[in-house]
MDAnalysis code that builds the backbone (N, CA, C; Angstrom):
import MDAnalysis as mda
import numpy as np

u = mda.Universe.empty(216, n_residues=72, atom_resindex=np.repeat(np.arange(72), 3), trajectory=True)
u.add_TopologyAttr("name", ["N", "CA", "C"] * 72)
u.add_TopologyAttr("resid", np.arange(1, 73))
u.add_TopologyAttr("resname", ["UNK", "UNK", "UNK", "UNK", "UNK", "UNK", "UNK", "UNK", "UNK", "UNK", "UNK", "UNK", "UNK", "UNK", "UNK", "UNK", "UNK", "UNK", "UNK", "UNK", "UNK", "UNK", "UNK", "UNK", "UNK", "UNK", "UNK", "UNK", "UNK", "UNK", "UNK", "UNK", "UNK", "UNK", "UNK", "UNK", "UNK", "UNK", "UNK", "UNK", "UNK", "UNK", "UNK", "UNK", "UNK", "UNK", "UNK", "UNK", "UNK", "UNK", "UNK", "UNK", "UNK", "UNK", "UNK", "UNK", "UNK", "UNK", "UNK", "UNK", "UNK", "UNK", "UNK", "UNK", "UNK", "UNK", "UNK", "UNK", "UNK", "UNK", "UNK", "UNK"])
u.atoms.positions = np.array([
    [107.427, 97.062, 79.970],
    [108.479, 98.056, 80.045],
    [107.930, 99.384, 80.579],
    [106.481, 99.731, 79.916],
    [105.939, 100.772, 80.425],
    [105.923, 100.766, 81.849],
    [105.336, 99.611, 82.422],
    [105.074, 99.843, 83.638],
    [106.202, 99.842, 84.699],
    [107.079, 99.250, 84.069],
    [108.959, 99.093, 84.940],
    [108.771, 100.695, 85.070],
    [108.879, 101.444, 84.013],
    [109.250, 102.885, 84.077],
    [108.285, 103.871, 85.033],
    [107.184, 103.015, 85.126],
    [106.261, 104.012, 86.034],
    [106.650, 103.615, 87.364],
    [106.788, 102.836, 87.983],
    [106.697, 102.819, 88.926],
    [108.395, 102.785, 89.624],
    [109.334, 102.806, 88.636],
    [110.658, 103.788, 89.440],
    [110.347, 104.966, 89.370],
    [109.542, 105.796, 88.479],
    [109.105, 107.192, 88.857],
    [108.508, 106.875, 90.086],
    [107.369, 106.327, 90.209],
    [106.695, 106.705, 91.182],
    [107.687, 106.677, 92.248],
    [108.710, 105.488, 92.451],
    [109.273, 105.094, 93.868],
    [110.363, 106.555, 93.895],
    [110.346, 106.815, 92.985],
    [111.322, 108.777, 92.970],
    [110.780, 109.487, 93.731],
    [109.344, 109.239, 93.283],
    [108.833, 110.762, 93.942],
    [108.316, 110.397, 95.412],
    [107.974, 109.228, 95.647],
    [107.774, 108.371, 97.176],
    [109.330, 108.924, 97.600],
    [110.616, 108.368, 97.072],
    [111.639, 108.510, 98.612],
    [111.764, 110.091, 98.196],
    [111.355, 110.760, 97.372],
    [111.158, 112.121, 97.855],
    [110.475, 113.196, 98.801],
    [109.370, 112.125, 98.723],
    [108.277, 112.774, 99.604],
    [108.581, 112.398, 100.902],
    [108.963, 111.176, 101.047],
    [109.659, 110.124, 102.382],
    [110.957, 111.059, 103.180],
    [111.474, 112.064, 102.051],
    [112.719, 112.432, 102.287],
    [112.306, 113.971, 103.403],
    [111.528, 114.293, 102.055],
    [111.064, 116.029, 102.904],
    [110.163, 116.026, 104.629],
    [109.296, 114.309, 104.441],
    [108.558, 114.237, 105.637],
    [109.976, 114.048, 106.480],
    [110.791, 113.278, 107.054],
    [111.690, 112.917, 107.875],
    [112.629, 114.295, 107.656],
    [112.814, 115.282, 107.069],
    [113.374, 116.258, 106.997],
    [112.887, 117.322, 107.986],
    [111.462, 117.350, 107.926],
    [110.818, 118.170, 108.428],
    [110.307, 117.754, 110.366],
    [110.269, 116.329, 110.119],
    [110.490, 116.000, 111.879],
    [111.640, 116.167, 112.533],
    [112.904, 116.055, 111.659],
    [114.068, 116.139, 112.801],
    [114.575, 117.376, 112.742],
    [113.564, 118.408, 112.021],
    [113.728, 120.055, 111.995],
    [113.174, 120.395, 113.448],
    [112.173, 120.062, 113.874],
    [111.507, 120.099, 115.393],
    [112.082, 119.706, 116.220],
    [113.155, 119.172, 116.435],
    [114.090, 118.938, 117.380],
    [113.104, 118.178, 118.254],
    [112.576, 116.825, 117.916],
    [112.082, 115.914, 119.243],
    [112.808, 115.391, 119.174],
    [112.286, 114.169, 120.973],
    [112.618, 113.989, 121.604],
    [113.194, 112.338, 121.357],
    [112.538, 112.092, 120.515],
    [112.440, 110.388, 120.072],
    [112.845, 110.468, 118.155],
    [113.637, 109.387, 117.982],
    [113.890, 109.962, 116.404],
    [112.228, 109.163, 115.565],
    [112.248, 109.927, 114.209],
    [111.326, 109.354, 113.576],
    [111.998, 108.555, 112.399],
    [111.132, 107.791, 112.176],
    [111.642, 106.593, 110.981],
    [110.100, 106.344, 110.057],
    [110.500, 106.254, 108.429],
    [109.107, 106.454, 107.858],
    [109.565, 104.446, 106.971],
    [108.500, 103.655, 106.670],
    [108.916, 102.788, 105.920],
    [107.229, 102.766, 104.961],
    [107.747, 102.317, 103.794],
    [106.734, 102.743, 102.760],
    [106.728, 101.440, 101.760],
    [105.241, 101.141, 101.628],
    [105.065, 99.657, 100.980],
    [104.254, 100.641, 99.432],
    [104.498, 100.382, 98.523],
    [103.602, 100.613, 97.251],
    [103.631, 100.242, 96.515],
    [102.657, 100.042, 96.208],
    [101.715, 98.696, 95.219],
    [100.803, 99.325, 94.163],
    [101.575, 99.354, 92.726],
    [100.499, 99.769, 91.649],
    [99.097, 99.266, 91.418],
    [98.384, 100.322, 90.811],
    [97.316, 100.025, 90.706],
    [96.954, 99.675, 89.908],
    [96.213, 98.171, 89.704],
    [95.747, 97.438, 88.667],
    [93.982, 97.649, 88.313],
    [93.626, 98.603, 87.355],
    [91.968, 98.709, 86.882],
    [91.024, 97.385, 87.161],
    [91.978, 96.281, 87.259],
    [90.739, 94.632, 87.066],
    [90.580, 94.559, 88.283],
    [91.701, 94.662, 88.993],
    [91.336, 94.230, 90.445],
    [90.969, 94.714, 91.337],
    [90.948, 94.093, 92.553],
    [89.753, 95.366, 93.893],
    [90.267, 96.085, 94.417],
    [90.057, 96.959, 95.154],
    [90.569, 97.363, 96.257],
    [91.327, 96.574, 97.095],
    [90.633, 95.647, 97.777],
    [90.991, 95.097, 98.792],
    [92.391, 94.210, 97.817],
    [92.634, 93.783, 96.988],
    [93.928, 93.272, 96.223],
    [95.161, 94.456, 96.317],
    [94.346, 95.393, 95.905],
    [95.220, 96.811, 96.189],
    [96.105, 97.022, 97.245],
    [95.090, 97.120, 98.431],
    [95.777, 97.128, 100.154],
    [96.586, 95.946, 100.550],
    [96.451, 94.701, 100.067],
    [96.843, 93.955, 99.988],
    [98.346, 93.653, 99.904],
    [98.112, 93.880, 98.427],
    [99.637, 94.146, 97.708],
    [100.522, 95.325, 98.421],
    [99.859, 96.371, 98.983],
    [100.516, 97.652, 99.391],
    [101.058, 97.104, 100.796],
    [100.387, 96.368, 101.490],
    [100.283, 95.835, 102.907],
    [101.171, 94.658, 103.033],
    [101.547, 94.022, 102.072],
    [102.803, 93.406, 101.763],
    [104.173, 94.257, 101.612],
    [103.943, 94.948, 100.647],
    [105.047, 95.454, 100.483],
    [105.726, 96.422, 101.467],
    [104.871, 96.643, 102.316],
    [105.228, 97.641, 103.950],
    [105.537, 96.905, 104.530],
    [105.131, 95.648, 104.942],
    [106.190, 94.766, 105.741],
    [107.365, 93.997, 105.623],
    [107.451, 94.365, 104.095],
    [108.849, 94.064, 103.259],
    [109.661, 94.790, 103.629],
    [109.597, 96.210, 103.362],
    [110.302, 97.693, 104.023],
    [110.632, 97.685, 105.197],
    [110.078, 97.149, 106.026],
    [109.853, 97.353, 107.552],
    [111.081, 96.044, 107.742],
    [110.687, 95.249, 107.616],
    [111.903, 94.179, 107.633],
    [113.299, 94.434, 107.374],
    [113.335, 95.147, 106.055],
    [114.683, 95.854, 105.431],
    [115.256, 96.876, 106.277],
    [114.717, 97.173, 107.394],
    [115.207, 98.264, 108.144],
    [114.437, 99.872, 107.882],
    [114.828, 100.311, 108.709],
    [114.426, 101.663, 108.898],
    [114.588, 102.590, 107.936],
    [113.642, 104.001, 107.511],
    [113.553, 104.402, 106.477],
    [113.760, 103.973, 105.047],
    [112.738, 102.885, 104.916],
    [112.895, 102.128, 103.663],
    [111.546, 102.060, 102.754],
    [112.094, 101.617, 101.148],
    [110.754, 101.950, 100.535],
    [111.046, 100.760, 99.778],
    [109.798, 100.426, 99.622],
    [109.658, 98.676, 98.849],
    [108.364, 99.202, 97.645],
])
């Protein structure tokens, strides 16, 4: 349960941060639009790194699939 609750915080403060970055590119008025998609994957103490990127590196191509500006 603990961890359900951490990590909808975390995904809060991700499409927040997701929100202000894409806020702040289409403040610059370019030329091409920007699109952010975001994979994150808690961090487990037992396991490696490389399980880490892993899991994170999954879950970005989950997002990416789901369409544009998306967070998995």
């Amino acid at each position: 349960m603990q961890e359900a609750r951490q990590l909808r915080l975390f995904k809060n403060v991700a499409t927040s941060s997701v929100n202000q970055v894409l806020k702040a590119f289409r403040a610059c008025d370019l030329e091409h639009d920007v699109t952010v998609s975001i994979g994150l994957a808690p961090m487990d103490p037992k396991a490696s790194l490389q399980s880490l990127i892993a899991r994170g590196d999954s879950t970005l191509y989950r997002a990416k699939q789901q369409g544009r500006n998306c967070l998995c």
